[in-house]
N, C-alpha and C positions, 0 to 999 in steps of 0.2 A: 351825870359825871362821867359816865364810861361812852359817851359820845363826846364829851370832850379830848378826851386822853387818848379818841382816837382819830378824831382829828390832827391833836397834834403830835399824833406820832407818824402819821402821813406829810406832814406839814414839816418836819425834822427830818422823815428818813426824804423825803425826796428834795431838800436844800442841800441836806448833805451830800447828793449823789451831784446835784447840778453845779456846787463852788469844788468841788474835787473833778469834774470835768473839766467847768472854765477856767481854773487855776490850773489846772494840767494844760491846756490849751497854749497858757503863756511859756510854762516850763517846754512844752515838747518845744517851740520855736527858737528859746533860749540855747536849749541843749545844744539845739541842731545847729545854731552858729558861732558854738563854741563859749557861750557866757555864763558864768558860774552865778548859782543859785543859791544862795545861803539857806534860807528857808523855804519850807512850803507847809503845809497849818492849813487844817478846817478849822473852821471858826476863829475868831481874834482870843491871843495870850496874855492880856497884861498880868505883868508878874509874877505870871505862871502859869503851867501848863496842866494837861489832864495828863498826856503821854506825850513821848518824844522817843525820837529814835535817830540818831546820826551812823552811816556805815563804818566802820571802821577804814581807815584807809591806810593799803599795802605798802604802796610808793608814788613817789611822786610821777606823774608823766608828763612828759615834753611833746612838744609840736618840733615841727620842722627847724624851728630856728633855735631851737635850743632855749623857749620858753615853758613854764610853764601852764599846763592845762586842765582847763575846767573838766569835770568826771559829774557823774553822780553820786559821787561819794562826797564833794565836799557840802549835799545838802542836810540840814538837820528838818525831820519829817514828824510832826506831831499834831495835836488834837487839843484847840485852846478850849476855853472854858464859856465865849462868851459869843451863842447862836446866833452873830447876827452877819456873820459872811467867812471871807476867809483870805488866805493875802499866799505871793511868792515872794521872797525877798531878793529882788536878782541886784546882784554886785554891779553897782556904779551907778546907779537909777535914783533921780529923786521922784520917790514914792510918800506911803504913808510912813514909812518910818524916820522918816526925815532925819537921816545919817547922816549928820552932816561932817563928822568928824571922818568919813570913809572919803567925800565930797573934798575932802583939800587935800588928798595923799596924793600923789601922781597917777594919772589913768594907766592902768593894769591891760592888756591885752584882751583879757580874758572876762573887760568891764563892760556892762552894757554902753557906756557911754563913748567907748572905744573902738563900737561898730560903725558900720555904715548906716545911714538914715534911712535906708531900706530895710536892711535886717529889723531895726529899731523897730520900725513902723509892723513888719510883721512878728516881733514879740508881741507888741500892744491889741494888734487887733484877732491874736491866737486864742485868747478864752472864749470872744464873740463869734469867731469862726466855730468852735467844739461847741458851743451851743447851739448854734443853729442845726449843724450836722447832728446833733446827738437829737434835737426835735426831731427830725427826719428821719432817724431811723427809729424812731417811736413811733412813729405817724405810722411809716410802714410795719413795725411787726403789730400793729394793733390793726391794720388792713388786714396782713397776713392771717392774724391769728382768731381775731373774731369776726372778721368780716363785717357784712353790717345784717339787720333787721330793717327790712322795707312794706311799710304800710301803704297800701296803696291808695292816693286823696280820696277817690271815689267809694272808696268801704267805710272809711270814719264817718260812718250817717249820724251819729251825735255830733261831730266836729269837735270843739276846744271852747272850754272855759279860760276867760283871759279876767287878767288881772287890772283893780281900777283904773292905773296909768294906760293900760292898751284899750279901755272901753272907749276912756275920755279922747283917745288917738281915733277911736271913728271903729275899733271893733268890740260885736256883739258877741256873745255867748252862744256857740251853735256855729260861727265861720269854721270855714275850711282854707286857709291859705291855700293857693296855689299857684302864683306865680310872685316873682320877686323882681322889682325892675323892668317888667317885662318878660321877663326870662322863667321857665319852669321850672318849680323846687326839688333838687335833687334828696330826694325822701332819703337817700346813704348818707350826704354830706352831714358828718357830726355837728360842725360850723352853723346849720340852716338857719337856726333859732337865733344866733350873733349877726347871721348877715341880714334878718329879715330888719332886727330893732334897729341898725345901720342904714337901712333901705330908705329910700326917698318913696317909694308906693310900692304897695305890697297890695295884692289884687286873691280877694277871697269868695268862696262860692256861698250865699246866704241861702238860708234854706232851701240849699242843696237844690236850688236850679239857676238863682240871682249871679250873674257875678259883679261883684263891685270891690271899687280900685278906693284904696283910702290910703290918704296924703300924707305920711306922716310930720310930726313938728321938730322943730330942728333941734332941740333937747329930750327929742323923745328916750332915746339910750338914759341920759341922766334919770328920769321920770319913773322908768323901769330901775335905775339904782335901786332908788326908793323904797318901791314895793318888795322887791329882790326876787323876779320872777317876771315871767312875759305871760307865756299862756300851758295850759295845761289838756293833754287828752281827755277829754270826758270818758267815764267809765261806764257802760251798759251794765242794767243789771242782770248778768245771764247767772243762774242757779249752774254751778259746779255739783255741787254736793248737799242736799238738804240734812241736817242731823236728827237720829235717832229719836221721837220720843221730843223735838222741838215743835212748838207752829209751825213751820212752815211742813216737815214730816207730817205733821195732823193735818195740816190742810190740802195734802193731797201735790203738793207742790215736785216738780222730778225734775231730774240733770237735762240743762238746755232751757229750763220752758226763760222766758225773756219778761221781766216783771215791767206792766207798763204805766201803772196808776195805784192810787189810793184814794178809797171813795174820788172815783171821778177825775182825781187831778193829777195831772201827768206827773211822775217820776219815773222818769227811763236814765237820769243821771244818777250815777252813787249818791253825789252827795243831797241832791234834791231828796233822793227815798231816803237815806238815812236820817233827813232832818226831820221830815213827813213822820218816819216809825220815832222817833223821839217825841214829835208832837202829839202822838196817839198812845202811850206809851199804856198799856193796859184796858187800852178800848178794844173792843171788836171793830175791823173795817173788810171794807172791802177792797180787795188787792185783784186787779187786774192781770192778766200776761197774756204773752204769745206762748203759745204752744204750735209746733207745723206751724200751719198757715192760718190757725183759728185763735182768734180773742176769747180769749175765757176770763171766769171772775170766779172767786172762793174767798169764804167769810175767813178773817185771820185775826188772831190778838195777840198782839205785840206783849213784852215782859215787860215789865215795872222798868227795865234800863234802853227798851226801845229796841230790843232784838228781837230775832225771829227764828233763829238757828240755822243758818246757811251758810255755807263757802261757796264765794262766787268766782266766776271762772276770771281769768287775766282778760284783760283788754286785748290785748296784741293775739289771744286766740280768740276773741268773737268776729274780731276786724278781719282778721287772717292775714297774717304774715310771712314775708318770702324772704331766707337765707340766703345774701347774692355773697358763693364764695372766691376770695382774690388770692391767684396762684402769686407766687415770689415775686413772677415778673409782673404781673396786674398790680399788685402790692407797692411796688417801687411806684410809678409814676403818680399813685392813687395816694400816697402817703407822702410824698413830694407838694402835691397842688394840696394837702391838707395844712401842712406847713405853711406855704406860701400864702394862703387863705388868712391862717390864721396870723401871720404875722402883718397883712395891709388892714385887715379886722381892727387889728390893736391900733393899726398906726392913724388911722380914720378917726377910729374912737381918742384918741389921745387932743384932737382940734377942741373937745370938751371941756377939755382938764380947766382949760385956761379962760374959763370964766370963773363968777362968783361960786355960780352949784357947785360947777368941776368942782373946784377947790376943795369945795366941802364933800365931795364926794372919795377922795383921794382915802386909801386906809392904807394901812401896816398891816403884822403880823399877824393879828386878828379876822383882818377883812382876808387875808390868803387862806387862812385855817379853816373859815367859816366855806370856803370854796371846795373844801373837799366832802365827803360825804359823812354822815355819821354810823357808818357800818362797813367795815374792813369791806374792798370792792377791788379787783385787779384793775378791771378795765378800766373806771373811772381816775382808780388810781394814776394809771400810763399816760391818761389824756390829760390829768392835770398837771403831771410831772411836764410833758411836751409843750403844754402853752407855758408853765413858767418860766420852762428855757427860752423860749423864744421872748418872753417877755424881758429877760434877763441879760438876754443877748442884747436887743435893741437898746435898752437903758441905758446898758455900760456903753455903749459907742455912740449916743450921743456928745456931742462936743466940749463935755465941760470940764474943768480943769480939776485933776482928782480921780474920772473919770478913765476907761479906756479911751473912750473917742477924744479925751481932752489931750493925753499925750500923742493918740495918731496924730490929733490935728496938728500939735508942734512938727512932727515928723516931716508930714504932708508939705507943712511950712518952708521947712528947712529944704525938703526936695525939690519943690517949684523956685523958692528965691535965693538956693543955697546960700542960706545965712541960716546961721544957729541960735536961736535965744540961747540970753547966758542964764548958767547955773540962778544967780540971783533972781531973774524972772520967773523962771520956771517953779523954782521956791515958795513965792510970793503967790505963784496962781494955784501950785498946791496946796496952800493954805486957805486960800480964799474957796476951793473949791471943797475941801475937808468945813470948812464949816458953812457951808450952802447945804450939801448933803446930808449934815447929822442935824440940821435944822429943820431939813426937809424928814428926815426918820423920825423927829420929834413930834414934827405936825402931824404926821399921819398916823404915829401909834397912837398920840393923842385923841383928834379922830375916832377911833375906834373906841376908846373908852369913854368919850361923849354920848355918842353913840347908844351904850349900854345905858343910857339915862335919858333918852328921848322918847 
C-alpha cells in the first residue's frame, strides 16, 4: 500500500508541475499579444473548485487608441478538483468551454480571435513549446547533476538475464550487448535499453568471446510490453559482509571471496544461488568460491529459510564503475540529444500503437504510475518527469480537433489559403474531437483495469 501512494504521489506531483508549464506556455504567448485570459486552473472545475484566486484590479488600462487592455489581473487562477489535466480560458477561442454566448458578442480587440493568424497559431502551439524546453532543461540538469555511471561491456563477465520475450527474440542468458544497429552502446545514454528494443539488430557478445547479431521481430517492443521488462544485470555473488555467529561466518567464508557453486553446480548468478540455498534449505552442501586466484570449497548448511547470513557486495562495485562527470557546458549539449533521443524513441514506437496488440497495449493513469518507481527516488523521479513532457508535448500537437495541433492546423490553414473556417466549423470539430479523446481516456484507463484481472 505505501508503494502505492507513492507512486501516485510522483504520478500527481509531476502532472501537476507539467499542465502548469504547458498551460503557462499558452498564457505566456497570449499575454505577450495582448489577449485576455479569463482562467487558468490545474486540473478541470466543474462546479467548483478546490482554490481560486482573482487579482484585484486597480484601474482600467488602455492601449494606444484609446481601448481597452488585457493585464494579468483580468485572470481568475485556481486548482480544480478533478486530476485529469488542466485548461486556460483565453477570451474569444472556441475551446473546451464552448462559450458560445462570448462567440456572438462582437470581437473585442483584446479577443483571441481578433488576432492575427500568426499570433493564433503561436498561442496554440506555446504549451508544446514549454514542454519540450522544460524536457531539456531536465535532461540537462540530471547530466549536470548526477552525471552518469559507466560499466564497462567487457567487465559484466556474467552479462544479463533477459526476459521471455527477449529469449524468444534470439537472446540468451549470459549475452553482453554491445552494439546497436551497428553502432557501439553508449554505456551513459540513459535511453540504451529503449533504443536497443527499437533496434532492427542488436549485436551481443556470448560467452564472452562469440559475437552474434540477432534480428529482432517487428512487434518486438509490444512483446517486451507484455513481460514489462527487457533484460537485467546479472548479480555476482561477491561476499560484502559475512554475519556474526551465521553459516557463512562458521564456514570460514570473508569480504571479497566470489561464491561459484553448490555441490558442484554453478551458481555465480544471485538468483541461481539463491534458488540452489532454498533447495538445500537445512542440508549441509558444499559451497565453492574464488578467493585471490584459488578455487576453494567449505562444507555449509543453509537455515530452514535458505539463508546463510551474508551482505553481498553491489554489482556496479564487483564490475567496477566509472563516474563520467558533465561541466554545465557538457551538460547542455548531452541533455539536448537526451531529449531529442527520447522524443524520435517515442515517435518510432508510436507505428505500434496502430495495430491489434498496439491497441491493447495503450494504458492510462495506471500504466503511467506504474512507470515510476516504488521508493521515493530524485533521479528517477526527473527522468520520468522529462519523458512525460515530452510525451505530452508530442500528443497535444498532433493534428486533432480539440487538440493543440488541431487548432494550429486551423491556423496553418488559414495562413497558406487565407481563408478562415467559420466559427460553426470550428465548433463542430471541437466537439467531434472532445469526444474522440474522452473515448480514447476511456479505453485506456479501461485497459488498465483489465489488465489487474489478466
Amino acid at each position: 500500500m505505501e508503494a502505492f501512494f507513492i507512486k501516485a504521489l510522483q504520478l500527481i506531483l509531476a502532472l501537476a508541475m507539467l499542465i502548469v508549464i504547458h498551460e503557462g506556455g499558452h498564457y505566456l504567448f497570449a499575454r505577450l499579444f495582448g489577449i485576455k485570459v479569463e482562467k487558468f486552473y490545474l486540473f478541470f472545475d466543474p462546479w467548483f473548485s478546490l482554490a481560486k484566486w482573482r487579482p484585484k484590479k486597480k484601474k482600467v488600462k488602455l492601449d494606444k487608441h484609446g481601448r481597452e487592455r488585457a493585464t494579468w489581473r483580468d485572470t481568475e487562477y485556481g486548482i480544480g478538483w478533478v486530476p485529469l489535466g488542466g485548461y486556460v480560458k483565453i477570451a474569444g477561442m472556441i475551446d473546451e468551454s464552448m462559450d458560445r454566448e462570448q462567440m456572438k458578442q462582437e470581437p473585442q480587440p483584446w479577443e483571441f480571435r481578433s488576432k492575427p493568424a500568426w499570433q493564433r497559431l503561436l498561442v496554440m502551439i506555446g504549451g508544446v513549446l514549454m514542454n519540450f524546453v522544460l524536457a531539456f532543461i531536465i535532461y540537462i540538469g540530471i547530466a549536470w547533476h548526477w552525471g552518469a555511471q559507466r560499466v564497462q561491456v567487457e567487465n559484466v563477465f556474467l552479462g544479463y538475464e533477459f526476459s521471455p520475450a527477449s529469449k524468444e527474440a534470439g537472446f540468451e542468458d549470459g549475452d553482453i550487448p554491445i552494439m546497436i544497429n551497428g553502432k557501439a552502446i553508449d554505456t551513459t545514454d540513459p535511453n540504451r535499453y529503449v533504443k536497443m528494443a527499437m533496434a532492427n539488430e542488436v549485436a551481443v557478445l556470448r560467452n564472452n568471446r562469440d559475437t552474434v547479431i540477432i534480428t529482432l521481430p517487428d512487434e518486438f517492443l509490444l512483446d517486451l510490453n507484455e513481460d514489462g521488462e527487457f533484460m537485467t544485470m546479472r548479480q555476482p555473488v561477491v561476499v560484502l559482509d559475512p554475519i556474526n555467529g551465521e553459516p557463512a561466518a562458521k564456514a570460514g567464508l570473508l569480504r571479497d571471496d566470489r561464491i561459484l557453486s553448490i555441490n558442484g553446480v554453478k551458481t555465480e548468478d544471485y538468483k541461481v544461488f539463491t534458488d540452489s540455498l532454498m533447495a538445500n534449505a537445512g542440508k549441509e552442501v558444499v559451497l565453492g568460491y574464488l578467493r585471490g586466484g584459488d578455487t576453494l570449497t567449505t562444507l555449509i548448511t543453509p537455515t530452514s529459510d535458505g539463508k546463510i547470513g551474508v551482505k553481498l557486495a553491489n554489482p556496479f562495485d564487483v564490475y567496477g564503475y566509472e563516474f563520467v562527470h558533465y561541466s554545465l557546458w557538457q551538460a547542455i549539449p548531452k541533455g539536448i540529444k537526451y531529449g531529442i533521443d527520447t522524443l524520435t524513441g517515442y515517435v518510432k514506437s508510436l507505428g505500434q500503437v496502430f495495430t491489434k496488440r498496439g491497441a491493447q497495449s495503450i494504458g492510462g493513469f495506471g500504466a503511467i504510475g506504474s512507470m515510476f518507481p516504488d521508493k521515493w527516488n530524485w533521479f528517477q523521479f526527473w527522468n520520468m518527469a522529462a519523458f512525460l513532457s515530452v510525451i505530452l508535448g508530442f500528443m497535444n500537437i498532433l493534428p486533432i480537433p480539440a487538440l493543440d495541433g488541431g487548432h494550429a492546423m486551423f491556423a496553418i490553414y488559414e495562413i497558406v489559403t487565407r481563408r478562415r473556417p467559420s466559427d460553426k466549423f470550428l465548433e463542430r470539430a471541437q466537439i467531434a474531437g472532445m469526444i474522440f479523446l474522452f473515448a480514447l481516456l476511456i479505453y485506456a484507463n479501461l485497459n488498465d483495469i483489465l489488465r489487474l484481472f489478466r
